[in-house]
N, C-alpha and C positions, 0 to 999 in steps of 0.2 A: 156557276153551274147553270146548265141550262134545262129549262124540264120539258118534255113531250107530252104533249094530249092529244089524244086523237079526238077529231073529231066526226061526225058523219059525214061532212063533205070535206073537211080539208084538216091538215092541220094546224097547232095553234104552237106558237111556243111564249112561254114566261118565263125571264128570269128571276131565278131567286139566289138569296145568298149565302154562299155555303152553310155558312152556321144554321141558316133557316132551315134549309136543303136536310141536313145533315140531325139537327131537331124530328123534323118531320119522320124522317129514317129511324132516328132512335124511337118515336114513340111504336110505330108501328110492329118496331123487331118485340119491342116489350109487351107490345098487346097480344104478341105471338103470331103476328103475320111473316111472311117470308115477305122481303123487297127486293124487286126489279131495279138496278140503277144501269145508268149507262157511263160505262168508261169513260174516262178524262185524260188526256195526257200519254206520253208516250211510257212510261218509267217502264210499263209493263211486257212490253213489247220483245221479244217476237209471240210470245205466248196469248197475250190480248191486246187486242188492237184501241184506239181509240174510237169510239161510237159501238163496241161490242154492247151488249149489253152484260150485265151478270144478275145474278138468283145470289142473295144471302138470307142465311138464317142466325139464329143467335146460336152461340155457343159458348162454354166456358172452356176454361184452359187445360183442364182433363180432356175434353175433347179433340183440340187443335195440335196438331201433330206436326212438325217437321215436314216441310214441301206445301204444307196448305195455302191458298191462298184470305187474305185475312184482309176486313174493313178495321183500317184503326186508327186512332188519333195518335200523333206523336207533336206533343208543342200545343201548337193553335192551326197544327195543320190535317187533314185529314188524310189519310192515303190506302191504296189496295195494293197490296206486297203482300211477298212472301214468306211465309216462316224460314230462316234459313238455321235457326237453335233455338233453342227452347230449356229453360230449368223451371221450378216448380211454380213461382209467381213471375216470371219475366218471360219475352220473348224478345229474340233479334231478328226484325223485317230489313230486307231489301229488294228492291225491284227488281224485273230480269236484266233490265237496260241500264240499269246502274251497275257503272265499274267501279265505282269505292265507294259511295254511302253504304251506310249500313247505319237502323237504328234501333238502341234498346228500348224498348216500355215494356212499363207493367204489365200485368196481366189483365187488369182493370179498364186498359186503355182500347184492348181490342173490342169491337162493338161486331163486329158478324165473322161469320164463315162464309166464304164461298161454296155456293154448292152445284153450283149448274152455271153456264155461259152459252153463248148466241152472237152468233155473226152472220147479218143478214136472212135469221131466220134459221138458220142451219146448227146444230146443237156442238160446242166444242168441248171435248173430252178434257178440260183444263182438270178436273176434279175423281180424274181416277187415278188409282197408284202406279201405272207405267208415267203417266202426265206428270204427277209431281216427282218423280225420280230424275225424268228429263230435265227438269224446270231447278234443281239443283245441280245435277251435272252442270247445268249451263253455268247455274251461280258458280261453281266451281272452277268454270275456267274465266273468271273475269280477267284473271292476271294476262292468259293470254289475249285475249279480246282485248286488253288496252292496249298490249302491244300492237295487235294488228290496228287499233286504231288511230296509233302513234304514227305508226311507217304514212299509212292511207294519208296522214295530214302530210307530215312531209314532202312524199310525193305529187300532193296536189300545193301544196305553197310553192313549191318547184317550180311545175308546171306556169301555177299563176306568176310568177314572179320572175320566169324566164321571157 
């Protein structure tokens, strides 16, 4: 992970390491501050980009809804996905850009809400309910989306191999 400091004339950057990263995060949400993190990776994609930034706050599992997006630990890994089900102590996240992961954790494991996002400054509606309705449709056509990404290989193996 890599962190940002602005500084008055330039900036600075530090790396730190997830766990630390990730520590630092936890104490803050628990002091009841809201944190700024910036996107990592593509899992989330077309909905957030990587270098977005996001706004999380803590939430419990009464509040995290179906379509939310969610900071959560699953393993030793940390990841921001999306609720796609939900029962009373568990939830199942997957990312937009993922065609078949899918994973369960507990309730315990989720550590913020999504509440607000940023790209380049510009505010993106990822966290209101037409945004998460979308953001499931989408999950919901993964089947077709590996199709089409099936053919896409294909035709470019083709291509390169002709």
């Amino acid at each position: 992970m890599q962190y940002e400091r602005m500084d008055m004339d330039h900036k600075q950057f530090l790396r730190v390491e997830n766990e630390d990263f990730f520590n630092i995060v936890r104490q803050r949400l628990d002091a009841g501050d809201r944190v700024r993190i910036p996107v990592v990776g593509k899992s989330m994609e077309p909905f957030l980009l990587e270098r977005d930034q996001v706004l999380l706050q803590t939430a419990n599992m009464a509040e995290i809804a179906v379509g939310d997006i969610v900071l959560a630990r699953w393993g030793q890994k940390y990841m921001l996905h999306r609720v796609v089900r939900k029962k009373a102590e568990s939830a199942w996240l997957a990312g937009d850009n993922n065609l078949v992961q899918l994973e369960q954790i507990a309730g315990e494991d989720i550590i913020a809400l999504l509440v607000e996002a940023s790209r380049d400054g510009r505010r993106l509606l990822v966290s209101r309910p037409f945004s998460k309705m979308l953001g499931m449709c989408w999950y919901y056509l993964r089947l077709p989306r590996r199709v089409v990404v099936a053919i896409r290989r294909r035709i470019t193996n083709k291509r390169i191999g002709a």
